[in-house]
Structures are given as structure tokens and as C-alpha cells.
C-alpha positions as CSV (number, residue, x, y, z in Angstrom):
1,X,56.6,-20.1,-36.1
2,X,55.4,-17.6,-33.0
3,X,57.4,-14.9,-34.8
4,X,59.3,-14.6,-30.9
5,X,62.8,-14.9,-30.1
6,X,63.5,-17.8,-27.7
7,X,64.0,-14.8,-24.8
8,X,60.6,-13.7,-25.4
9,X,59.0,-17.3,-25.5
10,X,60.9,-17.7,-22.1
11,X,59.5,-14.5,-20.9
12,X,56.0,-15.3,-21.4
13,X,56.3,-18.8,-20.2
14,X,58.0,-17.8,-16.7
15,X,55.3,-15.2,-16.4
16,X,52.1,-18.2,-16.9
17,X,53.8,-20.7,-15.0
18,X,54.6,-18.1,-12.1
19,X,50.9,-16.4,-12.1
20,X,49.1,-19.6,-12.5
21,X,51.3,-21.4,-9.4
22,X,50.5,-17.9,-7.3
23,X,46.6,-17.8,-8.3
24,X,46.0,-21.7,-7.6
25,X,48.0,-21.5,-3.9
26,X,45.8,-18.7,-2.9
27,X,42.4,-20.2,-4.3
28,X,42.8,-23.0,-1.5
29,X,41.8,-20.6,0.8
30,X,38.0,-20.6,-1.5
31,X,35.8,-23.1,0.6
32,X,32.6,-20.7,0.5
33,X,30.3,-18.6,-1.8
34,X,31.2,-15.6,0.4
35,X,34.7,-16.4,-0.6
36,X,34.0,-17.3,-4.6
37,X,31.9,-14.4,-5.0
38,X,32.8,-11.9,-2.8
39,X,36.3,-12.5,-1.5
40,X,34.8,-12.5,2.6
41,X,34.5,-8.9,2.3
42,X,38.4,-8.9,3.9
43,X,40.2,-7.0,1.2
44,X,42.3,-4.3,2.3
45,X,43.1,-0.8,0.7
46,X,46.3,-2.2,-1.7
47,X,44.5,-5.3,-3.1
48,X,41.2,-2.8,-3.5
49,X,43.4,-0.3,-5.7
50,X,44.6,-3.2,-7.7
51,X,41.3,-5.1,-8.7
52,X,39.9,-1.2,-9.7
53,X,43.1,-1.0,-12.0
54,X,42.7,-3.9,-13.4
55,X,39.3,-4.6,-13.8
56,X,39.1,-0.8,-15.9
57,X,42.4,-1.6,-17.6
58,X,42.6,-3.9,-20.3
59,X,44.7,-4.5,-23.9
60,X,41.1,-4.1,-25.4
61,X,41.1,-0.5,-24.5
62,X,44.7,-0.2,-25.1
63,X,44.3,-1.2,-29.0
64,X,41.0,0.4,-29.0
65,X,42.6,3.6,-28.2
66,X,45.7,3.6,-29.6
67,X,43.9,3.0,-33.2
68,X,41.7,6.0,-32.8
69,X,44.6,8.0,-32.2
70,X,46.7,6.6,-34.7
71,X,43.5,7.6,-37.2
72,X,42.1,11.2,-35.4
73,X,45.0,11.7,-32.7
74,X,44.9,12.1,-29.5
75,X,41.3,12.8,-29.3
76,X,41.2,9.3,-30.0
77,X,41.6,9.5,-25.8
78,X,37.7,9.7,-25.0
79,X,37.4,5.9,-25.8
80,X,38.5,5.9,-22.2
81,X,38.7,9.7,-20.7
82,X,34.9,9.2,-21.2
83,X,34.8,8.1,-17.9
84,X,37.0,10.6,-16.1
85,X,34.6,12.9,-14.9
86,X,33.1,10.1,-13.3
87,X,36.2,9.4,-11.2
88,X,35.8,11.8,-8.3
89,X,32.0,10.5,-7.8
90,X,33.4,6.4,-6.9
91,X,34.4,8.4,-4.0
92,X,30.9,9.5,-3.1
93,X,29.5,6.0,-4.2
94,X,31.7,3.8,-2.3
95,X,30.6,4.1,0.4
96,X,26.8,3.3,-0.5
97,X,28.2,0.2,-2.3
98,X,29.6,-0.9,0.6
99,X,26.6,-0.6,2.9
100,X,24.2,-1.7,1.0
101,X,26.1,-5.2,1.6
102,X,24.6,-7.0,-2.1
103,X,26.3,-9.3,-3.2
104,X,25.4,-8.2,-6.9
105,X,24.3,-5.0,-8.8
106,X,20.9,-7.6,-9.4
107,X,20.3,-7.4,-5.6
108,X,20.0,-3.7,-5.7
109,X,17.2,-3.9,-8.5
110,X,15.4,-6.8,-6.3
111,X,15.6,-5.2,-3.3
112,X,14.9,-1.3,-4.0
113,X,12.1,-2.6,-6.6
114,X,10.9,-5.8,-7.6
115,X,12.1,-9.2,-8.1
116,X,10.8,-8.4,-11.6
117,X,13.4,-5.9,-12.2
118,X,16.2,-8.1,-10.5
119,X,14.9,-10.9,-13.1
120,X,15.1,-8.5,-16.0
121,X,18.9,-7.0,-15.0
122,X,20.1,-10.8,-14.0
123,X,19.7,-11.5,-18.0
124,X,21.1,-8.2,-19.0
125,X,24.1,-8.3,-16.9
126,X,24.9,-11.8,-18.6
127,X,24.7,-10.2,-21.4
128,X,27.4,-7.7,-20.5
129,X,29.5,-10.0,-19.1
130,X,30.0,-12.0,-21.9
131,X,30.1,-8.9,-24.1
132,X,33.1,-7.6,-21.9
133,X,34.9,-10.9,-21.4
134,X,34.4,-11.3,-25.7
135,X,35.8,-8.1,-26.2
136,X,38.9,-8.3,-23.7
137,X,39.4,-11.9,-25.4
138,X,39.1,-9.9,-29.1
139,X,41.7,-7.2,-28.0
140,X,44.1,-9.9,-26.6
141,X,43.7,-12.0,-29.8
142,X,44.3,-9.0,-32.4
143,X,47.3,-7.3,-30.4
144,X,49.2,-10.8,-30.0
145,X,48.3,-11.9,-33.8
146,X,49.8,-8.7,-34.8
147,X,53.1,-9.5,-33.1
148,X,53.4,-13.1,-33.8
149,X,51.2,-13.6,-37.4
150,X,49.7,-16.4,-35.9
151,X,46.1,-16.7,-36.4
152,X,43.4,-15.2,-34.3
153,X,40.9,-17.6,-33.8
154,X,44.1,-19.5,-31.8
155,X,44.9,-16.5,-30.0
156,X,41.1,-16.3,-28.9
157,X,41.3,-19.7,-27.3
158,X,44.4,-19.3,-25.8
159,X,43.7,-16.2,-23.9
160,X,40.5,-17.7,-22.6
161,X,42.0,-21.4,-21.2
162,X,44.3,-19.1,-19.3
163,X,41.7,-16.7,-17.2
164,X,39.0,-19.7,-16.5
165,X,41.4,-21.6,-15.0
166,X,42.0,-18.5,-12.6
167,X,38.3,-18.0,-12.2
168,X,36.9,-21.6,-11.7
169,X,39.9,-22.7,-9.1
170,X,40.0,-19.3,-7.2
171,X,37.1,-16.7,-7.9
172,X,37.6,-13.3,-6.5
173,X,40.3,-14.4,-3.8
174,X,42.8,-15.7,-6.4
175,X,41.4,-13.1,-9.3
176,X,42.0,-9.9,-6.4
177,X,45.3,-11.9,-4.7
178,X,46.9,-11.2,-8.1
179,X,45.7,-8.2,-9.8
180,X,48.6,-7.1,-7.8
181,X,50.8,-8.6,-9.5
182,X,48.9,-7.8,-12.6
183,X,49.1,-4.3,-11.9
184,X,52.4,-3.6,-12.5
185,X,52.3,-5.5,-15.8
186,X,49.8,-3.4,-17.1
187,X,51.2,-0.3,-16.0
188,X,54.5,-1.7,-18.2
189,X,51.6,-2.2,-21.1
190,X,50.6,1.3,-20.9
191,X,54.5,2.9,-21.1
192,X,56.6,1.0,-22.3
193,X,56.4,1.8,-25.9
194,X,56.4,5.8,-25.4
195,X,60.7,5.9,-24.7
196,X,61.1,3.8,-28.2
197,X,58.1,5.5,-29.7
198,X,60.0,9.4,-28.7
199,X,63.1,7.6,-30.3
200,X,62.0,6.6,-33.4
201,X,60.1,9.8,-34.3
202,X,62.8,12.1,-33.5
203,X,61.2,13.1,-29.9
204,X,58.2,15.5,-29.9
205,X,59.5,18.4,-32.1
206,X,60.0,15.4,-34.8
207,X,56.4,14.1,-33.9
208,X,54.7,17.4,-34.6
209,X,56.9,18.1,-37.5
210,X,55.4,14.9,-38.9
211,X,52.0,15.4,-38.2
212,X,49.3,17.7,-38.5
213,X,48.0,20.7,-35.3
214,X,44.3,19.0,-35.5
215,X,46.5,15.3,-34.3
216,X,47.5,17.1,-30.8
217,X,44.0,18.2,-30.1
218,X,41.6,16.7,-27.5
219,X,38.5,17.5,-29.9
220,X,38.6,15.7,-33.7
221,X,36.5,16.9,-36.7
222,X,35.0,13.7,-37.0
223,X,34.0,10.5,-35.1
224,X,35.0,12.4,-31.5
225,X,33.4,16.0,-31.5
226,X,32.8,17.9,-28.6
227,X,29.1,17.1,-28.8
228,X,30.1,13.5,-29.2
229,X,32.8,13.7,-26.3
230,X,29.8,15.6,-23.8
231,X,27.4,13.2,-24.1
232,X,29.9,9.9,-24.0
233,X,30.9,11.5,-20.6
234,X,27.4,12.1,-19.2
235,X,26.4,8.3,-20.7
236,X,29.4,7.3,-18.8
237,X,28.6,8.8,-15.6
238,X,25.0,7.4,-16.0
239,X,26.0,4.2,-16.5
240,X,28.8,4.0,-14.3
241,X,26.5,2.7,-11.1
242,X,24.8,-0.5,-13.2
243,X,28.1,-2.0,-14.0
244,X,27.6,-5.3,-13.0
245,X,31.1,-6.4,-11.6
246,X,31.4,-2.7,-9.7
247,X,29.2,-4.1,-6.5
248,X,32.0,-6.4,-6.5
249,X,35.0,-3.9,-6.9
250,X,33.3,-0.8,-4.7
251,X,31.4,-3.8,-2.3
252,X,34.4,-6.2,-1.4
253,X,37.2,-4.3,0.7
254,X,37.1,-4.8,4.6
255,X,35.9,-0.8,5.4
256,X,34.4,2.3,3.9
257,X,37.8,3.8,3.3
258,X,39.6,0.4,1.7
259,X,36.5,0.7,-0.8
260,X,37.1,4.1,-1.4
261,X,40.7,4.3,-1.6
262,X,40.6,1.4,-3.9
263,X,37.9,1.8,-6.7
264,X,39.0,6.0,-6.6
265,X,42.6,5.5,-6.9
266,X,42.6,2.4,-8.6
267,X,40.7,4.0,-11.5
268,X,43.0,7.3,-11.0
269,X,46.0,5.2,-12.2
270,X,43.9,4.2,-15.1
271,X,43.5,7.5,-16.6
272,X,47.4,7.8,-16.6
273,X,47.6,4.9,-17.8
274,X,45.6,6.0,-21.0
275,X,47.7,8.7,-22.0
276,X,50.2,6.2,-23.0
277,X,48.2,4.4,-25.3
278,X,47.1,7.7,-27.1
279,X,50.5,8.4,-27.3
280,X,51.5,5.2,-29.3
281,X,48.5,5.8,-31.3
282,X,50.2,8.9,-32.4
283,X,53.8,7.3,-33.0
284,X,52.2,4.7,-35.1
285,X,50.6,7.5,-37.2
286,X,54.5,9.0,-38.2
287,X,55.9,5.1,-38.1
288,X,53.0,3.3,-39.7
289,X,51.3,5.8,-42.3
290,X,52.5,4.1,-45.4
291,X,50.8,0.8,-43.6
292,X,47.4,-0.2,-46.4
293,X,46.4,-3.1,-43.5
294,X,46.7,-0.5,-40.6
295,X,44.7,2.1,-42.3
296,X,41.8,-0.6,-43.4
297,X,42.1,-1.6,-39.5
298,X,43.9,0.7,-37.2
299,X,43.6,-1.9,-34.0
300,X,46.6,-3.6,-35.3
301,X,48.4,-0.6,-34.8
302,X,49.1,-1.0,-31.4
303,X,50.7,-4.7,-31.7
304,X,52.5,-3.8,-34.5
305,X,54.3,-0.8,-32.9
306,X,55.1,-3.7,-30.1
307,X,56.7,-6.0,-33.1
308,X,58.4,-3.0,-34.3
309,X,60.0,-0.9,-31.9
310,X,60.9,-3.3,-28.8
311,X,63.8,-4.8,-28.8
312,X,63.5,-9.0,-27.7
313,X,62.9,-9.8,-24.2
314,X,61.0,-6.5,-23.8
315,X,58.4,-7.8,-26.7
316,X,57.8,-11.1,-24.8
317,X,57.3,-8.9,-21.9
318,X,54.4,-7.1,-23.7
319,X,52.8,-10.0,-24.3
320,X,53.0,-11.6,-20.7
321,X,51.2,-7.7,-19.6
322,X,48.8,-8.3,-22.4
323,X,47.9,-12.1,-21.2
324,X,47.9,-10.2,-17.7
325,X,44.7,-8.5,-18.8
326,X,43.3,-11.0,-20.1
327,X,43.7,-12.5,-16.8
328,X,42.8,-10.0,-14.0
329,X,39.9,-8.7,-16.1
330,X,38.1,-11.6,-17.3
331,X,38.4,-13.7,-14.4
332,X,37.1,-10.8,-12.5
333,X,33.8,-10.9,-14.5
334,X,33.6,-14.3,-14.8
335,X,33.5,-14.7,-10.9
336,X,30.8,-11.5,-10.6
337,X,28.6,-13.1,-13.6
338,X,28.8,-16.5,-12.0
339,X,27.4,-14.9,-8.7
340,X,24.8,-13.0,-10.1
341,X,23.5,-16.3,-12.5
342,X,24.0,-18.6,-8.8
343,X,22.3,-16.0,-6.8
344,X,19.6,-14.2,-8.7
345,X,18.2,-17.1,-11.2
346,X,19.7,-20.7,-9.9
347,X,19.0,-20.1,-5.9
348,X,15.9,-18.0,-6.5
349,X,13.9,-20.4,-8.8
350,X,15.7,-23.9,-9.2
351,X,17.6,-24.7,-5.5
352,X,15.9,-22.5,-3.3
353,X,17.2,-24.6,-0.2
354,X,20.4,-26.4,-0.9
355,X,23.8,-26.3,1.2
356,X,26.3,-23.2,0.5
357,X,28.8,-26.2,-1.4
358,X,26.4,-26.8,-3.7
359,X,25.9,-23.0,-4.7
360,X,29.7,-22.6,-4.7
361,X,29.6,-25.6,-7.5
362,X,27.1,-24.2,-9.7
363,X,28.7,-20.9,-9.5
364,X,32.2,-22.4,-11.2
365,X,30.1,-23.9,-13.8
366,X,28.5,-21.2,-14.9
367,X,31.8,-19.7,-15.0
368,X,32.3,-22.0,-17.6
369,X,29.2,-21.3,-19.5
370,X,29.4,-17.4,-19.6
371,X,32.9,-17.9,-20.9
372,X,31.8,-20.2,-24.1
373,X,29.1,-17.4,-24.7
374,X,32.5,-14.6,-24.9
375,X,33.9,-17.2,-26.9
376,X,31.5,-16.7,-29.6
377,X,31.0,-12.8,-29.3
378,X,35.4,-12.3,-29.5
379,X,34.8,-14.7,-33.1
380,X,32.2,-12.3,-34.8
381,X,32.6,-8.7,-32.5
382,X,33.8,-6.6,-35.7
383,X,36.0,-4.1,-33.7
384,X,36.4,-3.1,-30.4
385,X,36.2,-0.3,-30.4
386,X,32.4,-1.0,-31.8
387,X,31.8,-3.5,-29.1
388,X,33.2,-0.5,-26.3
389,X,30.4,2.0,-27.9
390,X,27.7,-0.3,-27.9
391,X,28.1,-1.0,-23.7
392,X,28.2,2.7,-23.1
393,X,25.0,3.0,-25.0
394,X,23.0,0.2,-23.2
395,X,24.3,0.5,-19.9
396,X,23.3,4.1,-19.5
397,X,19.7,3.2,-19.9
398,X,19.7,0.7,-16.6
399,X,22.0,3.5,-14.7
400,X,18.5,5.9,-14.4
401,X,17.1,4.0,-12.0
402,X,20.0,2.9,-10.3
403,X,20.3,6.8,-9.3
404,X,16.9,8.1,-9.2
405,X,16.2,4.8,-6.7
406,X,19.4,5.5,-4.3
407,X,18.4,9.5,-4.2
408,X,14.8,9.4,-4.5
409,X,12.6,7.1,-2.1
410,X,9.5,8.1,-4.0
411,X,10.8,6.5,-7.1
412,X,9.2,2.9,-7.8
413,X,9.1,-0.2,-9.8
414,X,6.8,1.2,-12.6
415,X,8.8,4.2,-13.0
416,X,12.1,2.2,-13.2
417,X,10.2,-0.3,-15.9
418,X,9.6,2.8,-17.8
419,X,12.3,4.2,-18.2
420,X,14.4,0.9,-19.0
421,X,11.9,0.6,-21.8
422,X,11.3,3.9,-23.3
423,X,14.9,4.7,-23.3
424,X,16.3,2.5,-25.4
425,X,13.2,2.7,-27.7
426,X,14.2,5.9,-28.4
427,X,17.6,5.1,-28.5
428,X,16.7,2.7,-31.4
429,X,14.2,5.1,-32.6
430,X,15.8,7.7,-34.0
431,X,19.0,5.8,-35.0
432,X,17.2,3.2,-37.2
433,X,14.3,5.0,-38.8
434,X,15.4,8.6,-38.1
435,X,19.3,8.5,-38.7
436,X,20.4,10.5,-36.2
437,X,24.1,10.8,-35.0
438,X,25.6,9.2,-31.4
439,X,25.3,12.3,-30.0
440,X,21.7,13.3,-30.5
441,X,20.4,9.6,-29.9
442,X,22.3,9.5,-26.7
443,X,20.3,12.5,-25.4
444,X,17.4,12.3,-26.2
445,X,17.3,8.5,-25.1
446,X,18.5,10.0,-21.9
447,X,16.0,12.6,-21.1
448,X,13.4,10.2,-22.0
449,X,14.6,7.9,-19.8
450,X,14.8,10.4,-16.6
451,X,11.1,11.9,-17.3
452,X,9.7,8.7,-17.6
453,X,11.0,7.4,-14.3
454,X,9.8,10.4,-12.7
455,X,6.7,11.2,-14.1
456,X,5.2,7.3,-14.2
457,X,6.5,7.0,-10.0
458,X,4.3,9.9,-9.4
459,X,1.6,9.3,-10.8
460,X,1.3,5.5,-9.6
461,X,1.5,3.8,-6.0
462,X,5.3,4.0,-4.1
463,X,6.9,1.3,-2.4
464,X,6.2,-0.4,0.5
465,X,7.1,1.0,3.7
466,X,8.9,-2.0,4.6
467,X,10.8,-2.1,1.3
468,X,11.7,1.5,1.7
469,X,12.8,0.9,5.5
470,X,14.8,-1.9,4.7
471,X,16.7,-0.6,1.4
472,X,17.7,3.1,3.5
473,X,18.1,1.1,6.9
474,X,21.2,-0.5,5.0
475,X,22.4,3.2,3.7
476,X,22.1,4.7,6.6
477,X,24.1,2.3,9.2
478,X,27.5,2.4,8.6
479,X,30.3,-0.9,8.4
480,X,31.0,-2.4,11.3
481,X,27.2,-1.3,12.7
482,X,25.7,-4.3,11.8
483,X,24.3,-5.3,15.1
484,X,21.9,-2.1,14.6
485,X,20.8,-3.9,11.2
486,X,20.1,-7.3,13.2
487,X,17.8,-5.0,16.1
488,X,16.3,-3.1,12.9
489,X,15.2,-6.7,11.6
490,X,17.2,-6.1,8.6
491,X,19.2,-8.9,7.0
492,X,22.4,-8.6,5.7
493,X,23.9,-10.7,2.5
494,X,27.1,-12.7,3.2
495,X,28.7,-10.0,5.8
């Protein structure tokens, strides 16, 4: 029926009954919000690398970029290299994440600007979360449907019951506690396939025999040209700041360095990681070209390479890394979503004054919530690698002002409103009614977006001097300093 030998069924189940037994012992250490949301700030440098790796490292992007390979090779790559040049920067950032002590990437719009602005990114972030969780879910569903034939829409379900169990019981204790575990899965994900895949093609003087030069270059005539590749990696590095879950990820570990270590490293890995799913993208284009429903949609490609070249026991395997995932990354921003909703809408406008239990309740429930809204975006998202396009596009527009503010003190609330609004109009623009290409859109939105949060903060009134003192008072006093904080008058969220 599952299309799995009974070794693979016993694989799987082992692996859920193992994870789930770890993740649930762990979460009774959760009595708190600061422990729900924010894991106590205690995490050290191991558990920081793991929740970077698997946070940024999903089956999603796996399918997503092994079916561009297997269509334009291993360009197909920039579905997730787009972010590599943005690597060496968490370094730089981590620290700032860290200090400024939020408890969400809403904070930092509240506090630098306006509770406007934190209004306005509470909703958007939602948004992304449940985009994120849909499309993790959607990657999950169409790899394991490949292997098993079982339909999707149970697949979709399945993978979902499994990380909101992790997320409701535990939050970011149990979800960080075993990404460690989940680690090593998804590094098995990444390359495993690649020793079976050199087999089958007659190792890599049979690959290129089989294929054409252009498959083996980093650039593709279509879909991923260099123009295209530049501006996904400036969008990228934009955007990289106003990820919601990364105040989480870059904001949790118990020093400077743990946070550094962790979300540089962690995301170091991933980029290795990648090369093996470009890689099966590539074997699936010698193994799989005769394959009419892999070329009408190439995100099966990479579950089907799974069904076809593992032996059994290993296949069951994949499927327990896949679940893994599912797991780390969804219950990860299912715990960060739930603290912004808790935090920067619930507290600030419906329970301003109730007791820390009754925040830590809400905050599971709207766990819950977010989740049935990714349930309905992992039913109708057409592809993901559609879905993964569409968050680099709209994220990049809220990163502006995330690092004109941190830079520039003169930058203000009116600036940062318009550039988060003449951006995207842009954006929208000249796709809709002009028909331009990613490429051009994505600049000019850009550019746009930086003038007009620079010219509009000049030419109306800056912030406060109190807001200004407070927001820099926190960047400038380092972890572990925070009896400076207290004398400066400065409060500090859940230290």
C-alpha cells in the first residue's frame, strides 16, 4: 500500500517514536514564555549550529533544487547559493542580534520606529510563516508521494500532526534540543543519493558523456542568468536581516560567540549540503530523461531518484531525514510566529496585564492556528520552487529599513513607511503592467526602496532622542553588561 518494504516502515517508525519520546522529555523543562519563545537565552555553541542548519535546510529546498538541476543543471544551485554571499555577514550581524535582546524581528520595527511599523511587520511576518511552514509541508508531501504513490493531500497532513506536536509541547527548547539530532538526518538527506547516483551513471566521465557542457555550468541560458543570479544574491542579502525566525536563531545562544558560531557555521554546512542536491538533480537528468511526468514537473525528480536508486532500509531512512525537516524547520517557525502573534498583537492590544502562564497558553494556540493557515497554502502553493521566489521577492522590500535603521540613526519612521510601500509598488509595477523580467523588477524595486527611505528621513522630523538612546544603548553594551542597561534606564526583553 505505502510502496515501502517492512525494513523501511520499521525505519521510519523507530525514528518518530524515538524523536517524539526525546522532544516531549525535554519540553518539561518549558514552564515560561522566555522558555517557549526564546529557549532562556541558554543555548550553547553546538545546539546554536544545529537550529541554523536546520532551520535553512529543508526537503523543500532539496526538491526545489534538485528539479532545477535536473531541468538547467547545476545552475539550478542559486535556488539556495543565493544566499551565500550573505554567509560571512551573520558573522557581523550576530552580534547586533544578540544585543539588541528582542524577542522578535517585530520588536526591532517597534522599537527603532513606531509601534505602527511593528503593527504592520507583526501581520507580514504571519504571512511568512505560514508561507514557509506551507511550503516545507508541500516539499515533504511531493518527495514522500513520489516514493510511496500515496496521495498528497495525506502526506500534507501527516507531515504537519508530526511538527505541532513538537511545537505546542516543547517550543524552542524541545524544537533546538533536537535539531541535533536532526542534523545529522539531513546531512544523510543531502548525500546519500550522490554514491548510488555516481553508480548508476557510470561515475562522472559517464555523467558528462550523457549530458550536455551548458548542464555543468553555474550560469543557465534561461530561468538562472547571471543577471538573474546577481540580483537573487543582492535580494538575498537584503532580505536576510527581516527573516522573522532569525532574531530567534542569531538572538537565542548564551554569548556573542555561541550566536556567532552557530548561525555562521550552521548555515556554512548548508551550502555543502546543497551541492548534493544539485548533484541528484543532475543524475536524475541521465536516469530520468525519458520520464513525460518528471519533465511536466521536475520536483518529483528528487523522490523518485530516492524510490529508484536506494536500496531498502536506506529508502526508509530518507524518508525519516525528510520527516526530520519537516520537524526541526516547521516547529522552529511555529514557536517564532507564535511569539511574535503573543507578543506584538495579543499582549499589546487584548491582555495587556495578564500573568506570563497565560501568555505561554495563547502562544501554543496560535501555534495551532498559524499551522491550519500552512495547511491551506501546502494544498494550493503550485510549486516550490514558486513559493521560494516569491519570499525572496517580498522580504527584500522590509530588509531596507531593517539596515538603513541599524547603520543610520537619522533614518525614521516615515522613511521606513516609504520605502516598504514604494518598493513593492514598483515591484508590482513593472511586472504586471510593464512585463518586465525578475531581474529588472528586482532592481529597480530595490533602488526605489533605498532612495525613498533616505530621501523621505531627511526631509521630515528624526526620532526621538530617547528612542534613539534607547535602540544604540542596547547595540552598544555588550552580553553579560546588562547592569549598565539597568543604570542607563534601559529595559531589557526576557534576559
Amino acid at each position: 500500500m505505502t510502496g515501502l518494504s517492512t525494513l523501511d516502515l520499521a525505519v521510519i517508525v523507530i525514528y518518530l517514536i524515538g524523536i517524539t519520546a526525546f522532544g516531549l522529555y525535554v519540553s518539561r523543562r518549558v514552564k515560561d514564555t522566555e522558555g517557549f519563545f526564546m529557549g532562556n537565552r541558554r543555548f550553547g555553541k553546538a545546539l546554536m549550529i544545529a537550529q541554523a542548519l536546520t532551520t535553512g535546510t529543508r526537503a523543500d529546498y532539496a526538491i526545489g533544487v534538485a528539479g532545477a538541476s535536473y531541468e538547467i543543471g547545476m545552475a539550478g544551485i542559486w535556488y539556495q547559493w543565493m544566499w551565500i554571499f550573505s554567509t560571512p555577514f551573520f558573522w557581523l550581524l550576530s552580534p547586533i542580534f544578540r544585543r539588541m535582546r528582542y524577542v522578535t524581528t517585530a520588536d526591532f520595527f517597534e522599537e527603532r520606529f513606531s509601534r505602527s511599523l511593528g503593527i504592520g511587520y507583526s501581520f507580514f511576518a504571519l504571512y511568512l510563516f505560514m508561507l514557509w511552514q506551507g511550503t516545507i509541508i508541500k516539499g515533504a508531501a511531493t518527495t514522500i508521494t513520489a516514493i510511496t504513490g500515496l496521495p498528497e493531500a495525506w502526506m500534507i497532513w501527516g507531515v504537519t500532526a508530526l511538527f505541532v506536536l513538537f511545537g505546542i509541547a516543547g517550543g524552542l527548547v524541545a524544537t533546538v534540543t533536537t535539531d541535533f539530532i536532526q542534523g545529522i538526518f539531513i546531512i544523510i538527506l543531502s548525500f546519500l543519493i550522490i554514491p548510488f547516483g555516481l553508480n548508476a551513471v557510470g561515475g562522472f566521465s559517464g555523467l558528462h558523456a550523457n549530458l550536455d557542457p551548458q548542464m555543468f555550468s553555474l550560469i543557465a541560458p534561461k530561468e538562472l542568468t547571471l543577471f538573474t543570479i546577481t540580483m537573487l544574491v543582492i535580494s538575498g542579502l537584503v532580505g536576510i536581516v527581516a527573516q522573522p525566525h532569525h532574531m530567534a536563531v542569531a538572538g537565542s545562544g548564551k554569548t556573542e560567540m555561541n550566536c556567532r558560531v552557530g548561525w555562521c557555521y550552521g548555515n556554512f554546512i548548508k551550502r555543502l549540503c546543497t551541492i548534493g542536491w544539485a548533484l541528484t538533480g543532475v543524475f536524475a537528468a541521465v536516469l530520468l530523461t525519458n520520464d513525460a511526468s518528471i519533465r511536466a514537473h521536475r520536483e518529483l525528480a528528487f523522490g523518485v531518484m530516492i524510490k529508484q536508486l536506494l536500496p531498502t532500509g536506506l529508502i526508509g531512512l530518507m524518508v525519516a531525514a525528510i520527516i526530520a525537516t519537516v520537524i526541526a524547520s516547521c516547529s522552529a517557525f511555529m514557536v517564532a510566529g507564535s511569539a511574535l502573534f503573543t507578543r506584538n498583537l495579543y499582549k499589546r492590544f487584548l491582555k495587556p496585564a495578564s500573568d506570563d502562564a497565560h501568555y505561554l497558553l495563547v502562544g501554543r494556540i496560535a501555534s495551532g492556528v498559524l499551522t491550519v493557515g500552512s495547511l491551506l497554502i501546502a494544498l494550493y502553493i503550485p510549486s516550490v520552487i514558486k513559493a521560494t521566489i516569491h519570499f525572496v521577492e517580498i522580504v527584500a522590500f522590509v530588509g531596507i529599513p531593517m539596515w538603513v535603521g541599524i547603520i543610520w540613526a537619522r533614518a525614521n519612521r516615515y522613511g521606513a513607511w516609504a520605502s516598504v510601500t514604494s518598493g513593492p509598488a514598483v515591484y508590482f509595477f513593472t511586472g504586471s503592467y510593464l512585463g518586465w523580467e525578475k531581474g529588472p523588477q528586482l532592481l529597480a524595486s530595490l533602488l526605489v526602496g533605498f532612495v525613498a527611505m533616505i530621501i523621505v528621513s531627511l526631509m521630515t522630523q528624526p526620532e526621538t532622542a530617547e528612542r534613539l538612546h534607547r535602540f544604540y544603548a542596547l547595540l552598544h553594551t555588550p552580553v553579560g553588561e546588562e547592569q549598565n542597561l539597568e543604570r542607563a534606564g534601559v529595559k531589557v526583553i526576557l534576559e
